[in-house]
C-alpha positions as CSV (number, residue, x, y, z in Angstrom):
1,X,186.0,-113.9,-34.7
2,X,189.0,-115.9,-36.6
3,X,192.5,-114.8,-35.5
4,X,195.3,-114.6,-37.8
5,X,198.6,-115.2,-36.3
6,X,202.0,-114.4,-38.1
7,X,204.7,-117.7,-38.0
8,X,207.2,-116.2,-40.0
9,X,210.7,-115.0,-38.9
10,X,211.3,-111.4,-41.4
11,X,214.2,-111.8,-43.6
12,X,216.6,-109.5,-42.7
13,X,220.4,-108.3,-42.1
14,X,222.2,-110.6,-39.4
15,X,219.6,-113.3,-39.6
16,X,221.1,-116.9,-38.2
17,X,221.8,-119.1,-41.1
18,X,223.2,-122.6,-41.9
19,X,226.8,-122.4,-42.6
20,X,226.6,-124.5,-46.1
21,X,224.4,-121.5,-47.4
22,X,225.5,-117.7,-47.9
23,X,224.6,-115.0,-45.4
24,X,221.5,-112.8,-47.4
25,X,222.4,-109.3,-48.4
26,X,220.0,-106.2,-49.2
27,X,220.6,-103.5,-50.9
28,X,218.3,-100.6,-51.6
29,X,218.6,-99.8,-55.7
30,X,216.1,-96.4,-55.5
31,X,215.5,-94.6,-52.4
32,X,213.4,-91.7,-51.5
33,X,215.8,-89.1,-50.9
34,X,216.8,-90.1,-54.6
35,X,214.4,-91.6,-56.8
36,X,211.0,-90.3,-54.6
37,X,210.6,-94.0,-54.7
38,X,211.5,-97.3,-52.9
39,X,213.3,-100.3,-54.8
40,X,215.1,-103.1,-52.7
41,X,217.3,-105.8,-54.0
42,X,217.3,-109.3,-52.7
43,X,220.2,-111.4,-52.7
44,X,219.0,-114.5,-50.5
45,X,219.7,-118.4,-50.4
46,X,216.6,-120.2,-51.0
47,X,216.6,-122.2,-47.5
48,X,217.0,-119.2,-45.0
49,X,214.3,-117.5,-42.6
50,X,211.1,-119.2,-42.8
51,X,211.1,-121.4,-45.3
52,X,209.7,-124.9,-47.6
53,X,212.2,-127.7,-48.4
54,X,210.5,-128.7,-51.9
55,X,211.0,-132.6,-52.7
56,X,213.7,-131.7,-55.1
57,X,216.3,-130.5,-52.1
58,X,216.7,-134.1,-51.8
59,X,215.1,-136.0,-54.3
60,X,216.8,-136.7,-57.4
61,X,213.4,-136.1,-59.5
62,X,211.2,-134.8,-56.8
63,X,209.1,-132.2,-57.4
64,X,210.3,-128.3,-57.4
65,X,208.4,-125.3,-55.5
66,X,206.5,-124.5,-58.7
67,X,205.1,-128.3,-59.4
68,X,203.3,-128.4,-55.9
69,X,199.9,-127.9,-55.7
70,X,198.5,-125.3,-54.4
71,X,196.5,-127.6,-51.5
72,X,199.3,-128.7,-49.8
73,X,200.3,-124.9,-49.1
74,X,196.9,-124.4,-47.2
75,X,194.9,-126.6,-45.1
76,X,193.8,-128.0,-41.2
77,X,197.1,-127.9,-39.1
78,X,197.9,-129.4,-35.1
79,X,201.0,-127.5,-33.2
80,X,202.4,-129.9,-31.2
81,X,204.4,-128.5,-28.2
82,X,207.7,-131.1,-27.4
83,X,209.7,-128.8,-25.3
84,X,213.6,-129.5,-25.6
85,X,216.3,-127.6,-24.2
86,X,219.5,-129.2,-25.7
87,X,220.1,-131.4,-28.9
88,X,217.6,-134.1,-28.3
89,X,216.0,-136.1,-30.8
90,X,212.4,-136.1,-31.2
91,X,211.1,-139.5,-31.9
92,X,207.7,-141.2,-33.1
93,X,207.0,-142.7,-29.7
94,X,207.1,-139.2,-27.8
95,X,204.8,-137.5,-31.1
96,X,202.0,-140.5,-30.9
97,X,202.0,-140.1,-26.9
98,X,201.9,-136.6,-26.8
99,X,198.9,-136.1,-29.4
100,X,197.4,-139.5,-27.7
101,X,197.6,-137.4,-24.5
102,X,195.9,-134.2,-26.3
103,X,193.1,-136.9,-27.7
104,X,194.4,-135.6,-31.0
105,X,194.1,-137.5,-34.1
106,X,195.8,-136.5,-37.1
107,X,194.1,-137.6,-40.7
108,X,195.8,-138.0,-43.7
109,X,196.5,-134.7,-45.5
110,X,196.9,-132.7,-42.2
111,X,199.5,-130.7,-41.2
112,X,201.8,-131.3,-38.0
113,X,203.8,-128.2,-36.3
114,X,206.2,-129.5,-33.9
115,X,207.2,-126.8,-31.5
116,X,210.0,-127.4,-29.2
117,X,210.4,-123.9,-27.8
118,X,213.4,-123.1,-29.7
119,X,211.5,-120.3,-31.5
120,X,212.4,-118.1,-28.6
121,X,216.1,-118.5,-29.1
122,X,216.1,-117.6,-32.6
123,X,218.8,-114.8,-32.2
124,X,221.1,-117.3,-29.7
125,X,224.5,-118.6,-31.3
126,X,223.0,-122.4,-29.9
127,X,220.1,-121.7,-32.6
128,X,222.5,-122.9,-35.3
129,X,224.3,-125.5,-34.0
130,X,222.5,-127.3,-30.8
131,X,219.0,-127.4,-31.6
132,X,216.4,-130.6,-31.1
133,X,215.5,-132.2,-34.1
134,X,213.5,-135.1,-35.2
135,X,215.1,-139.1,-35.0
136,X,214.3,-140.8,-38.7
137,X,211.2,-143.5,-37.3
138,X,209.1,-139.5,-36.7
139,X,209.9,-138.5,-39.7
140,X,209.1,-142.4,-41.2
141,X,205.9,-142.2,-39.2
142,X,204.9,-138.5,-40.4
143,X,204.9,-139.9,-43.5
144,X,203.1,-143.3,-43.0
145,X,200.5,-141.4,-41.3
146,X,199.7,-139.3,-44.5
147,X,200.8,-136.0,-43.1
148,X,200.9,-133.3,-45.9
149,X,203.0,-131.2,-44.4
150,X,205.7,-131.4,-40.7
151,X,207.4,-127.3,-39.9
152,X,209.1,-127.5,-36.9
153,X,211.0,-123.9,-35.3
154,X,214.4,-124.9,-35.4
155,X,216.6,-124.0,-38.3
156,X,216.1,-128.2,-39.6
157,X,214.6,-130.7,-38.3
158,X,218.0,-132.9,-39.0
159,X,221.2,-133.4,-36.5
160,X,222.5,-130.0,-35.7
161,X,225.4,-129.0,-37.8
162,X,228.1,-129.2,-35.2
163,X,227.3,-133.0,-34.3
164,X,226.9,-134.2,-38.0
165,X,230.0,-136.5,-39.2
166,X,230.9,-136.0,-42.5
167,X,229.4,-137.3,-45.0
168,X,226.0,-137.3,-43.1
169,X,223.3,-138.4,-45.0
170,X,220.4,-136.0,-44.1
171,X,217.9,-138.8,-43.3
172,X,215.3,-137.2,-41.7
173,X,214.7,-134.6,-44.4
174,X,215.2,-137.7,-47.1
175,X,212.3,-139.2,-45.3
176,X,210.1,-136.8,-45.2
177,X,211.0,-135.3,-48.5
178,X,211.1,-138.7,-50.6
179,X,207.7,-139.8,-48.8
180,X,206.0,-136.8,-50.3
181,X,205.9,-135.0,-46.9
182,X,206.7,-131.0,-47.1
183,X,209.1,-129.4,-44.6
184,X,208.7,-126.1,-42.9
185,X,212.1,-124.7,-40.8
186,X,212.1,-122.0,-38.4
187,X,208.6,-121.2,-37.4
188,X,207.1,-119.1,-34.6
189,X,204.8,-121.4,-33.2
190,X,205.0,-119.7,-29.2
191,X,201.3,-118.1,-29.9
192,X,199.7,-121.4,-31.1
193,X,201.0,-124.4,-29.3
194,X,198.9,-126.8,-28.5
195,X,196.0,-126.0,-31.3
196,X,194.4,-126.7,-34.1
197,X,194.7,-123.9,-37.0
198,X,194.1,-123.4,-40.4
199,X,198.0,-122.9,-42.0
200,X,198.5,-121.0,-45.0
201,X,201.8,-121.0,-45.9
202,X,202.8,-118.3,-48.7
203,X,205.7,-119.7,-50.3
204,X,207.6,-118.2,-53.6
205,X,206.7,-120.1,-56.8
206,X,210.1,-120.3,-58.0
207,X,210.3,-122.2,-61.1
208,X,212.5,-125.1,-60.4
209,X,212.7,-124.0,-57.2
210,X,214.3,-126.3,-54.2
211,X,213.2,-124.4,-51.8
212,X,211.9,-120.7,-50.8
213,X,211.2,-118.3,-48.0
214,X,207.5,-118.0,-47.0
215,X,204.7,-116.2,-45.0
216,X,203.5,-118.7,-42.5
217,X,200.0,-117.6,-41.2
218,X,197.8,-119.4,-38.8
219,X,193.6,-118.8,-38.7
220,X,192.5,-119.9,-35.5
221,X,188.8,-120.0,-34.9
């Protein structure tokens, strides 16, 4: 029997954040004591928790949350496990050896999850500011290769904040984002690492939208 597994992070008070994005607030607007009901407001950056980067984050005329079609949300995904422990760049060498290893091939219009075990130090201060990420030629060859989709469970999958000159240039997410790849950040991918899943990603259709939390779910058969 199919088993759905949960990749999404909750969005809640205290939750890490990049520091070039507000902290999220919420603020209950009817209670039950009150109002015998239950009304929350939601005051939240579109890039925090679990979350797509639409093509318009970084793309002068790429498309926003509410152009994208529905298929690219929901289709055959790989998790890839590429264990880091520090800032270490990910590049296309180690991804093509790994899945060459796993006798994996990916087709165009899959989906690759990249977990590098930083999902378990989600509530960590290093979370932030030291976390792997990938070097430009993976995110060049995600895109050569077709891939519809690249979510990774650190917070970006560019240079950490506190190593990025100014000025920096976000290349990695240009890449992936001006080739017509999606980006996921901050998955839970511990429970399906090396395995092939259905992903459904649930993101808000926000009109315009850059970006948006989501529900992340895996099916595995």
């Amino acid at each position: 029997m199919p088993r759905t597994v949960d990749l999404s992070h909750p969005l809640e008070t205290g939750m890490p954040h990049a520091r070039t994005v507000p902290a999220p607030t919420f603020t209950p607007t009817s209670t039950w004591a009150e109002h015998r009901m239950r009304v929350m407001r939601l005051d939240i950056p579109t890039h925090i928790g679990t979350h797509v980067d639409a093509p318009s984050h970084f793309v002068e005329d790429g498309a926003t949350l509410d152009q994208l079609p529905p298929s690219v949300l929901v289709g055959r995904a790989y998790c890839l496990e590429v264990l880091r422990d520090s800032p270490v760049p990910i590049t296309a060498a180690e991804l093509k050896s790994a899945l060459d290893a796993s006798a994996v091939v990916l087709e165009p219009g899959d989906a690759l999850l990249i977990r590098t075990g930083w999902d378990d130090r989600y509530a960590e201060p290093p979370y932030v500011d030291n976390h792997p990420y990938l070097a430009v030629d993976a995110a060049e060859w995600a895109v050569a290769t077709g891939l519809r989709l690249v979510g990774m469970d650190t917070i970006s999958p560019d240079l950490p904040m506190s190593k990025r000159p100014p000025n920096f240039p976000y290349d990695v997410h240009r890449a992936l984002l001006g080739g017509g790849t999606l980006m996921v950040e901050n998955l839970i991918l511990r429970e399906i690492a090396d395995q092939w899943c259905t992903l459904f990603v649930g993101v808000l259709n926000v009109r315009g939208g850059d970006g948006a939390p989501a529900r992340a779910l895996a099916v595995l058969d």
